[in-house]
C-alpha positions in Angstrom: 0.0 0.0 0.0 2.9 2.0 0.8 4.2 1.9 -2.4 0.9 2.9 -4.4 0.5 5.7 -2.4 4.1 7.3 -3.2 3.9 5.7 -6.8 0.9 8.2 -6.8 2.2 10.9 -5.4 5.3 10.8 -7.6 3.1 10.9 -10.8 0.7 13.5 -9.6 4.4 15.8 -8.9 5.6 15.2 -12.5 2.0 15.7 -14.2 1.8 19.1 -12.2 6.0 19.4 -13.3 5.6 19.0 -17.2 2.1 21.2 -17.4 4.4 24.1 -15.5 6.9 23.9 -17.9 5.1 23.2 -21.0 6.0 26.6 -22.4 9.9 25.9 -22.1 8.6 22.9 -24.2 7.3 24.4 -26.8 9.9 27.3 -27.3 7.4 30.2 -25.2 8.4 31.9 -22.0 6.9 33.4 -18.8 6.0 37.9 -18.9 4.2 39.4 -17.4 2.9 39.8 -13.6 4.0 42.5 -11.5 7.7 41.7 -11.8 8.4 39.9 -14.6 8.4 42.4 -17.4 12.0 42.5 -18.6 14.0 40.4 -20.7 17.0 43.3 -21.2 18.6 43.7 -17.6 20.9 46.4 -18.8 18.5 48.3 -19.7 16.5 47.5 -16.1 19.6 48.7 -14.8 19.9 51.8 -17.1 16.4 52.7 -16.2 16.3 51.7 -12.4 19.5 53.0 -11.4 19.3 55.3 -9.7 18.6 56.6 -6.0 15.9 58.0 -6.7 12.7 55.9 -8.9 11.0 58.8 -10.8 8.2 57.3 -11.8 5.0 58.1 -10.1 5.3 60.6 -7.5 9.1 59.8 -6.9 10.4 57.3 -4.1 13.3 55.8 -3.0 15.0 53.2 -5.2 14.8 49.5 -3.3 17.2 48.1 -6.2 20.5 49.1 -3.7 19.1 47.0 -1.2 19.3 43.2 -1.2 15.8 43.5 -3.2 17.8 44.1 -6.3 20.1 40.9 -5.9 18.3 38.9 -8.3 18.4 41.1 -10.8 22.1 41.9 -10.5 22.5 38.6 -10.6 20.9 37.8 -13.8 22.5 41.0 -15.3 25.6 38.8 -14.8 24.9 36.1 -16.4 23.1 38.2 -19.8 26.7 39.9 -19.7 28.1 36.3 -19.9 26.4 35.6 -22.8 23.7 33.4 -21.6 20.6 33.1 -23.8 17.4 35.5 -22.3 15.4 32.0 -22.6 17.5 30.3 -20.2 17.4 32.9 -17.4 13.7 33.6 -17.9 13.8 29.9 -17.0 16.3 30.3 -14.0 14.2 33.2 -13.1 10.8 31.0 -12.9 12.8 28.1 -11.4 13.9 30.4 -8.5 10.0 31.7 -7.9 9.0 27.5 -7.3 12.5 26.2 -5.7 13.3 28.3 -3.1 9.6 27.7 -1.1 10.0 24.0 -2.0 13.3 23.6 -0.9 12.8 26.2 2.5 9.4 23.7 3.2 11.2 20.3 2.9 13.5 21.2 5.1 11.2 22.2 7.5 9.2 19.5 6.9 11.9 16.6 7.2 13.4 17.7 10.4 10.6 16.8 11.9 9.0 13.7 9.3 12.3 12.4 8.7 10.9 11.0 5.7 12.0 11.6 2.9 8.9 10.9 0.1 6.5 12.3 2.5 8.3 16.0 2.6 8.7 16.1 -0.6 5.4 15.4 -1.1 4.3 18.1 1.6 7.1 20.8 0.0 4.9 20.3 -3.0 1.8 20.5 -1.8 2.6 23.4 -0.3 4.0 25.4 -3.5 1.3 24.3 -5.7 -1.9 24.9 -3.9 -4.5 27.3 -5.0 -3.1 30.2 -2.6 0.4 29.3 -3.4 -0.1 29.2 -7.0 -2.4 32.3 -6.9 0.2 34.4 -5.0 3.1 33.1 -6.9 1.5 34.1 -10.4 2.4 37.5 -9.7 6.1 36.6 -10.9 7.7 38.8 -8.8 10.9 37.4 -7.1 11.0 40.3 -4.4 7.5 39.6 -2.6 7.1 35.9 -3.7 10.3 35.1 -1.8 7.9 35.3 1.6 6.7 32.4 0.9 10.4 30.5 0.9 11.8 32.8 3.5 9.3 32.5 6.4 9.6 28.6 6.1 13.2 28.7 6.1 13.0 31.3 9.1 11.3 28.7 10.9 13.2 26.3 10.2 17.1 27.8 10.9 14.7 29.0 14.7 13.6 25.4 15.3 17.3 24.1 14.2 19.2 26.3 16.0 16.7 26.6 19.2 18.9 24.8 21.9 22.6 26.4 20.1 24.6 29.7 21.7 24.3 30.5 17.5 21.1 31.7 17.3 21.0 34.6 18.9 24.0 35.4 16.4 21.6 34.3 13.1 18.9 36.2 14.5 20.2 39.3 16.7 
């Protein structure tokens, strides 16, 4: 029984795999949403750079804070030469892995199991509110979803270690 049941669950996780990345399949990509609008970082960068954000009523620019990692990031790698496909791709990766990854963690320190959080880590991504607040495509807010998992998790970890007030203070 044990065996149908993860047999099952495994299919279900690589139906709901290939229908996410269908478009990859069939040359497309992801736009669109509140973040993901670009495909030319340099020009993000020419445009964003600043700090001050013009547009609107004026604010300060978040892009010199750690909010603007990401897109540093894959500046560096359309500098490298790297096709706009591929980090599109690594971009849309990044939105589904880091909450998997953060709640499988969390969910095998205390399962221990190793099918079973999986199975939970995806459950939790691809539920209606995950999926619903993820389809936004914007790396800077969806990231809540990984990092208050992984929060939790490095907390319960690190809960009985002289190291935690040094992670968290």
């Amino acid at each position: 029984m044990n065996k149908i049941i993860n047999t099952f669950l495994i299919s279900i996780i690589l139906i709901c795999l290939i229908i996410l990345y269908y478009p990859y399949l069939d040359n497309q990509i992801y736009l669109g949403g509140e973040g993901l609008f670009t495909l030319d970082y340099n020009y993000f960068f020419k445009k964003f750079f600043s700090y001050w954000f013009t547009d609107g009523f004026g604010h300060p620019n978040v892009l010199f804070t750690f909010i603007g990692l990401p897109q540093f990031i894959f500046l560096i790698l359309q500098y490298l030469g790297i096709n706009y496909e591929i980090i599109n791709l690594i971009y849309f990766s990044i939105l589904f892995l880091f909450p998997f990854l953060s709640f499988y963690l969390l969910a095998h320190h205390f399962l221990k199991d190793v099918i079973y959080s999986f199975s939970l880590a995806f459950f939790f991504v691809f539920n209606i509110f995950s999926l619903s607040y993820l389809s936004a495509f914007n790396i800077t807010n969806n990231s809540s979803l990984g990092a208050v998992t992984i929060l939790t998790y490095i907390l319960i970890k690190f809960d009985e270690s002289k190291y935690k007030y040094l992670i968290f203070g």
